[in-house]
Residue, then its C-alpha position, 0 to 999 in steps of 0.5 A: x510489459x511494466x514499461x506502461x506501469x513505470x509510466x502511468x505510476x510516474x505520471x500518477x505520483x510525480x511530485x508525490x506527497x511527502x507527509x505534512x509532518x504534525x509535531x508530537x510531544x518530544x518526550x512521548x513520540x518514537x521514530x519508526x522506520x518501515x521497510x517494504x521489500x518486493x521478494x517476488x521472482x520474475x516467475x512468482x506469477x505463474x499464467x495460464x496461457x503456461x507463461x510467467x510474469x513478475x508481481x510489481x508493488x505500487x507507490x505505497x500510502x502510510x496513515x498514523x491514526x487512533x480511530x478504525x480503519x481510516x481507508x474503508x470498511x470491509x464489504x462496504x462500497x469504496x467511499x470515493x475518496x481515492x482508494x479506487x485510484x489507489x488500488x487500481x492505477x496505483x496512485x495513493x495521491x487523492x486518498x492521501x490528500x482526502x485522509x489530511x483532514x479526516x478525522x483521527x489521522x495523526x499524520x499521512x503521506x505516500x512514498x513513491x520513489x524506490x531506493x536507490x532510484x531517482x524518479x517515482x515508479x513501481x518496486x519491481x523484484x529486489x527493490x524496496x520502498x522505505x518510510x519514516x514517521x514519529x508516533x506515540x503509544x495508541x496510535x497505528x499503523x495503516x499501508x496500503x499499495x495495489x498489487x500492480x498485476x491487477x485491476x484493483x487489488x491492494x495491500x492493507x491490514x486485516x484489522x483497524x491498523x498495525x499496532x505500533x506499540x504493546x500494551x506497556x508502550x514499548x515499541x513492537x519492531x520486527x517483520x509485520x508481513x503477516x499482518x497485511x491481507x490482499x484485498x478486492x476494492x470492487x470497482x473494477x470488473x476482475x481480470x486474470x491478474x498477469x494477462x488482464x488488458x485493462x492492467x496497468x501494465x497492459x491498459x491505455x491509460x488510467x481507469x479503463x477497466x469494466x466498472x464493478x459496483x462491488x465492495x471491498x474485500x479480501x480477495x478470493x479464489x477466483x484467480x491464482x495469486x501469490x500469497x502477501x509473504x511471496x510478494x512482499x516483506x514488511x519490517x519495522x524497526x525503531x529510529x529513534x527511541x523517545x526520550x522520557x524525562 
């Protein structure tokens, strides 16, 4: 059943971005490393036809800012710069190349590979994606991955960003999990997430699915779904420290 989704996300990111690196002022910026961890089971998703089913994690995109939430605006209508693609075929690509030039984004890039594997694809459960980028105090954090077992649905932050530093600028390490909401992008018509055959791991290719026309928000009740902490764990830690005269 994920060999289709292996596929299309292989396809989708081969190559994936690796981030345009803007050099920082050396005495302000601070290493982060972020960790995302698929903790789900081969069971975490429990079907109605009485089977279950794994919840795989799609490449995911990472934007350092200092504006609002750079990827959408709650119960707003997807802008059209690659968050659809993002939250339904799992390619963060277009939306990572769009956020390049957008206004207050410090840095961007996407991490497709998981660790310890040679070639792009999904973090099944057990995997792991890692990232590493520099920032200085007032910037955040924004991720953002779809639920693989859906038609649009993705991770991201409840609020503007994820703060990378409190209000002394130290640094803030430790698990982020909580943070990051599931969200509906409202483009693609809603299927049972596990069983949907406009899926990625069910559909024939690429954007198949009945068109929504909604607006993005958090996703609701319609459909059981596992909450963010029995899918993924996400950690922060510092790299390497700035260095201040």
């Amino acid at each position: 059943m994920l060999r289709s989704l292996s596929l299309v996300l292989t396809v989708a990111v081969l190559g994936a971005i690796v981030a345009d690196a803007q050099l920082m002022d050396g005495d302000r910026s601070t290493e982060f490393t972020v960790r995302i961890e698929n903790v789900s089971t081969p069971s975490t998703l429990k079907l109605s036809n009485g089977e279950t089913a794994p919840a795989p994690t799609a490449p995911v995109l990472w934007v350092i800012h200092t504006n609002r939430n750079p990827l959408f605006i709650k119960d707003r209508p997807d802008r059209g710069h690659g968050l659809e693609h993002l939250a339904e075929d799992g390619d963060p690509s277009m939306l990572a190349e769009y956020l390049k030039t957008a206004r207050g984004v410090v840095d961007v890039g996407a991490v497709a590979v998981p660790i310890g594997d040679s070639e792009p694809g999904p973090i099944l459960p057990g995997k792991a994606y890692e990232l590493k980028f520099r920032a200085e105090p007032g910037q955040q954090l924004t991720l953002a991955m779809m639920f693989g077992q859906s038609n649009d649905w993705f991770y991201a932050p409840s609020g503007d960003g994820i703060n990378l530093f409190d209000e002394d600028e130290f640094p803030i390490t430790g698990d982020i999990t909580s943070q990051l909401v599931l969200w509906d992008a409202g483009t693609e018509v809603d299927e049972e997430p596990g069983l949907g055959p406009n899926q990625a791991p069910r559909q024939k290719g690429p954007n198949t699915g009945e068109d929504e026309n909604g607006t993005v928000r958090p996703v609701g009740h319609t459909y059981d779904h596992p909450s963010v902490g029995q899918v993924l764990r996400v950690s922060l830690k510092v790299s390497r420290a700035a260095t201040i005269p």
